[in-house]
C-alpha positions in Angstrom: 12.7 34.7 -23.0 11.8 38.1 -22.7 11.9 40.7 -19.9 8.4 39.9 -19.2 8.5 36.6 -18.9 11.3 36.3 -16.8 9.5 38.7 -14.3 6.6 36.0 -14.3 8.7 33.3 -13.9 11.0 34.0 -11.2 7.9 35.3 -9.6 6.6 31.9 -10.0 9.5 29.7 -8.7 10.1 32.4 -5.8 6.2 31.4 -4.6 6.4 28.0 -5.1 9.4 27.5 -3.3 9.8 26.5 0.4 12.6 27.6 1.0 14.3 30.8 -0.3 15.0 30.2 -4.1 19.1 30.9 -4.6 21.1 32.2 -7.5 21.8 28.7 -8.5 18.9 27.3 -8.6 17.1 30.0 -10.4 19.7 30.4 -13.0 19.2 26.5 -13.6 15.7 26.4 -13.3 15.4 29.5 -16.0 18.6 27.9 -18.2 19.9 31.4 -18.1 23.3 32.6 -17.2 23.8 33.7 -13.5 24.7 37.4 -14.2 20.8 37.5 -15.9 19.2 35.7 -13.5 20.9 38.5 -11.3 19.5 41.0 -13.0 15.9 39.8 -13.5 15.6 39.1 -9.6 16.7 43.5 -9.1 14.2 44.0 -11.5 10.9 41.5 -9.7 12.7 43.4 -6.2 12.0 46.9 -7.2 8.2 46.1 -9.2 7.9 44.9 -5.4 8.5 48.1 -3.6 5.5 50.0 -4.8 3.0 51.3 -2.2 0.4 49.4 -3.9 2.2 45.8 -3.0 1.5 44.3 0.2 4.3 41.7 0.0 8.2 42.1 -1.3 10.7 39.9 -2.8 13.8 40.2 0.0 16.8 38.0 -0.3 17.6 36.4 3.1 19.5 33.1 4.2 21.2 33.3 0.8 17.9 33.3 -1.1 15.2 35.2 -2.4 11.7 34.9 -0.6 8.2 36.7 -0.6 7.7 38.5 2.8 4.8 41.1 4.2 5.8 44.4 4.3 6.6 45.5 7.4 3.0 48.4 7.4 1.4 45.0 7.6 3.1 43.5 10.3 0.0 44.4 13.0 -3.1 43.0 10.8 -0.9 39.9 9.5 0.2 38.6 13.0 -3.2 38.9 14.5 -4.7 37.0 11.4 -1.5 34.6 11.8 -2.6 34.4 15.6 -6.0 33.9 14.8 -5.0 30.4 12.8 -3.0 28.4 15.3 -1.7 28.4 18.9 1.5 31.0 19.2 5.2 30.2 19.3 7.0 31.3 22.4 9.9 31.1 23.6 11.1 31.7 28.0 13.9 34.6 28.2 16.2 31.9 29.5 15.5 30.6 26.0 16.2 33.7 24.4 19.4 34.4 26.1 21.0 31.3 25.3 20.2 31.7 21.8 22.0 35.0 22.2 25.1 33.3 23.1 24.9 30.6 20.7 24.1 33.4 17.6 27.5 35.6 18.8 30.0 32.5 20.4 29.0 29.8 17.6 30.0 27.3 17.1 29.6 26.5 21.5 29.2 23.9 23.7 26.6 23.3 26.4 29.4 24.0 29.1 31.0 27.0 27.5 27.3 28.0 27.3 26.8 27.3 31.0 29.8 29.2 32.3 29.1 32.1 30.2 25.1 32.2 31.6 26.2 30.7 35.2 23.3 28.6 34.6 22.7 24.5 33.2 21.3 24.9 30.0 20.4 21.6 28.8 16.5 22.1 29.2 17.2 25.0 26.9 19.2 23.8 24.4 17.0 21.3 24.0 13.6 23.9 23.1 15.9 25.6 21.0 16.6 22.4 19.1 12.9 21.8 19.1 12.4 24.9 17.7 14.6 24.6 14.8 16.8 27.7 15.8 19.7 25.7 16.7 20.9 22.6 14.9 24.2 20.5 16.0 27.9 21.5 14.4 30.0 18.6 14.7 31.9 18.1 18.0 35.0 19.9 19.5 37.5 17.9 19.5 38.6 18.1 23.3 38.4 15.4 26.1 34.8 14.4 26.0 34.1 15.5 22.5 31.4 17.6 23.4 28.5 18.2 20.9 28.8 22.3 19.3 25.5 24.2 18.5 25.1 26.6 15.7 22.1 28.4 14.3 20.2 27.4 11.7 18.9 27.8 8.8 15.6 28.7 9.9 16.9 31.2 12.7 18.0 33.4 9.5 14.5 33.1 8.5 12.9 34.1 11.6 15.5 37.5 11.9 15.3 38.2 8.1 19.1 37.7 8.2 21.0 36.7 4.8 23.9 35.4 6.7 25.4 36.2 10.2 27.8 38.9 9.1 24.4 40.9 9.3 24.5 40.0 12.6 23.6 43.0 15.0 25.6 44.2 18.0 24.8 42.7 21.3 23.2 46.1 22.3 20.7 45.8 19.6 20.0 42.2 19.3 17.3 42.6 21.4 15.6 44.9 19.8 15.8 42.7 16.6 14.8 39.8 18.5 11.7 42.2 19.4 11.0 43.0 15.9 11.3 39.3 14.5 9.8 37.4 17.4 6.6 39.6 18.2 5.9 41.1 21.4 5.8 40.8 25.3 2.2 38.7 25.2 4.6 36.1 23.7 7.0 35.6 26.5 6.8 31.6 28.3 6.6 31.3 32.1 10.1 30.3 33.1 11.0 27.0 33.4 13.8 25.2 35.5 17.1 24.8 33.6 18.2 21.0 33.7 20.4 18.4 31.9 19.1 17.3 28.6 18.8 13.7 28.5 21.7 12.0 26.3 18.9 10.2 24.1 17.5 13.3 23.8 20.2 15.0 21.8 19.0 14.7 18.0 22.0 14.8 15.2 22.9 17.2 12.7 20.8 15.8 9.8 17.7 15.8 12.1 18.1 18.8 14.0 17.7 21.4 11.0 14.2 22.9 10.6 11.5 22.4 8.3 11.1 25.4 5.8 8.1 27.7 6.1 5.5 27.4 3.5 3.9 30.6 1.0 4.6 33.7 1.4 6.1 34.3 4.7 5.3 37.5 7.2 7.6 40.3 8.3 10.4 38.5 9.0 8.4 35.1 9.4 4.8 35.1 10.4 4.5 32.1 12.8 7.7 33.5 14.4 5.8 37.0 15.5 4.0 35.3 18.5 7.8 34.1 19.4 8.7 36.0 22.9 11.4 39.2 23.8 11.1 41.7 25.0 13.7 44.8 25.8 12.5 45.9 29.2 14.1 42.3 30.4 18.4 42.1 30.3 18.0 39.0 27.8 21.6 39.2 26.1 23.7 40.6 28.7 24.7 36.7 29.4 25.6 36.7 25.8 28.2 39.9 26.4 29.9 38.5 28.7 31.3 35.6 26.5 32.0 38.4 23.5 33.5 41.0 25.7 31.2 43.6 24.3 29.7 46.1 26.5 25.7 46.1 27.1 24.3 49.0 28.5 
């Protein structure tokens, strides 16, 4: 297989992919070694970085996957917008996914002492969502169910794994940048007990994966809702101990 080729194929299985394409599964698909596959994918990454591209090849959630560039963040989420009805999400929402992205994996009542609040409702959106998915259960009186993120949260934050993980102080502003703007924020809803047939199980709690090409980090997620006028992860600092300002 020549250089060329290779650049047209793993541009081909990248597209057609769901979810992002790993090392693995490349190599295999290509019946080349991994250290070549390696090679090829730097390669399709920097033809990608030309002014003249609209989209790049960016490896995230331990993959590689087409994403806008972030010049074309404004005229992609107002075409995104213009298709279906927008994602958002309540700053309770937000601020419990904050605690569950820097305390994972946590349980609904660690989660409610940290935020002083019952959390159930929430848990349960976030589930809904696909930015949370079930981890097993602590094994403590009551064996209480413990949330991670998921999958698709890395997605959403163009995160390859959680060590990318921001501070506290700046997870907002991430959460800003991957989940759109203020137009996206939910009227607040009350906080109650999630009903126990409500609570899905690991298998079905993971998210679907996006389809094509997906926008700076994730299209559908721009019309998500943050904001950093509003205190939504000082909750979360004070289960790490970190200091918010």
């Amino acid at each position: 297989m020549t250089p060329q080729e290779m650049q047209a194929a793993l541009e081909a299985i990248i597209y057609a992919a769901d979810e992002p394409a790993t090392l693995d599964q490349i190599a295999k698909a290509l019946g080349v070694e991994k250290d070549e596959a390696r090679q090829g994918l730097d390669l399709l990454v920097a033809a990608y970085q030309t002014d003249d591209r609209g989209i790049e090849v960016r490896k995230v959630a331990h993959g590689w996957k087409f994403y806008t560039k972030a010049q074309h963040h404004d005229v992609v989420r107002k075409f995104i917008k213009s298709l279906q009805p927008p994602l958002r999400l309540t700053m309770p929402a937000l601020e419990t996914l904050a605690v569950i992205a820097y305390k994972q994996p946590v349980t609904v009542p660690e989660i409610n002492e940290i935020r002083g609040v019952n959390v159930g409702g929430v848990i349960k959106t976030l589930l809904e969502k696909h930015l949370i998915t079930t981890a097993g259960r602590k094994p403590v009186i009551g064996r209480p169910i413990l949330y991670r993120t998921s999958r698709q949260f890395l997605m959403r934050f163009g995160l390859s794994d959680l060590e990318e993980l921001p501070s506290l102080k700046e997870f907002e502003q991430l959460a800003q940048a991957a989940l759109g703007s203020d137009e996206g924020i939910a009227p607040i809803e009350p906080e109650g007990e999630m009903p126990a047939d409500a609570q899905p199980d690991a298998e079905s709690a993971e998210g679907q994966p996006i389809e094509g090409a997906a926008a700076e980090p994730n299209s559908e997620s721009m019309d998500d809702a943050a904001t950093s006028d509003e205190p939504s992860v000082r909750t979360a600092a004070a289960g790490s101990g970190e200091q918010v300002s």
